[in-house]
C-alpha positions in Angstrom: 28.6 -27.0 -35.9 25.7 -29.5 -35.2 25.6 -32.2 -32.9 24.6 -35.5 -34.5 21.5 -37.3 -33.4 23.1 -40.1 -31.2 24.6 -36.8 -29.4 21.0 -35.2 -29.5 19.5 -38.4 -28.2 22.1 -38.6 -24.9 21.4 -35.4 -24.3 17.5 -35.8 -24.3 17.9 -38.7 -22.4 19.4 -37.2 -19.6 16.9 -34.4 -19.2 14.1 -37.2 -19.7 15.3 -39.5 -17.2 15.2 -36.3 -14.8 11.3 -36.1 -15.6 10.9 -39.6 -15.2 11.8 -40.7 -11.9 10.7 -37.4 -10.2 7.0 -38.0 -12.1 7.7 -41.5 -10.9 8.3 -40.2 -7.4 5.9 -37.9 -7.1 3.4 -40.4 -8.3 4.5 -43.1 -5.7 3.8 -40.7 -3.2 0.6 -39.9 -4.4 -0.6 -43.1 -4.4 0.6 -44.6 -1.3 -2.2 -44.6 0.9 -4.5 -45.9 -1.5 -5.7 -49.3 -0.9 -5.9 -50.9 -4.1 -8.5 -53.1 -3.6 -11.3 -50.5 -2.8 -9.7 -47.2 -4.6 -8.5 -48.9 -7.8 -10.6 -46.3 -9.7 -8.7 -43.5 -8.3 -5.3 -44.5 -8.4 -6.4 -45.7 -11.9 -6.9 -41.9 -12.9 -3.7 -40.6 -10.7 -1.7 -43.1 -12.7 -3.7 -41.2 -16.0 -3.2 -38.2 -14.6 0.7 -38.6 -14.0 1.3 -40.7 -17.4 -0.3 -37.9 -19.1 1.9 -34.5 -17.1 4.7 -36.8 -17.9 4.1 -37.3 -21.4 3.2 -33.3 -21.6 6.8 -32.7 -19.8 9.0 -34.9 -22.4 7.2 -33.7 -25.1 8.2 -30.6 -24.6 11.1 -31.6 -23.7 11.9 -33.1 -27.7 10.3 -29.8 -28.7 13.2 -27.9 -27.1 15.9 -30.3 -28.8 13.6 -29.9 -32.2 13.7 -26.3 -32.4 17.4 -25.8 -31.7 18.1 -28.1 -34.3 15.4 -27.7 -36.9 18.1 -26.5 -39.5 20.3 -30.0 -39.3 20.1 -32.3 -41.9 18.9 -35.2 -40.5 16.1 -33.9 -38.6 13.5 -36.2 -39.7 15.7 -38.8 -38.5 16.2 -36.7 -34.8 12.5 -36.2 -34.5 11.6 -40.2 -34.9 14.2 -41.0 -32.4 12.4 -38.7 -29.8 9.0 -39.7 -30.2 10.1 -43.4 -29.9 12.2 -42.3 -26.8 8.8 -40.6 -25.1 7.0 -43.7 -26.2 10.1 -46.0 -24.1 9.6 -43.5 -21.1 5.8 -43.7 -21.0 5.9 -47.5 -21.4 8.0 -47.7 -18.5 6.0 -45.5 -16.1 3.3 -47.6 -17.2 4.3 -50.6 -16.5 6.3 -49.8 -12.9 3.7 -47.8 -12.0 1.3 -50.9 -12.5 2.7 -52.8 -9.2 3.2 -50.1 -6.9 
């Protein structure tokens, strides 16, 4: 029997929010001993560089959910809630990672 996509979506969300705040983490503490007023360029491209693993990490992440559920009837459905979920995560790194 399938799950449904609300079910799907939980259970990506979990595994996402894992990603998250250790991307988040391991970010902060990349970028700690920067000061921001003379190395703005380089935590500029460490907050690039971390948006971007992140994004590679939930993305395959929805790929995993995708291809164990390819078969369901409302995959079209599944597969937009994902990618607006990855787009909600990266948002939020974004914009917390802005006033570190």
């Amino acid at each position: 029997m399938y799950k449904d996509v609300e079910e799907l979506g939980v259970e990506f969300n979990f595994q996402a929010k894992e990603s998250y705040y250790s991307m988040y983490t391991r970010f902060s503490s990349a970028v700690q001993g920067l000061n921001r007023e003379k190395d703005e360029n380089v935590f500029q491209q460490t907050r690039a560089r971390f948006g971007n693993a992140l994004k590679s990490e939930l993305e395959r992440l929805a790929m995993a959910v995708l291809e164990k559920n390819r078969e369901m009837q409302e995959f079209e459905h599944l597969r937009r809630n994902l990618t607006i979920k990855i787009n909600d995560y990266l948002q939020e790194f974004l914009m917390k990672s802005q006033s570190v």
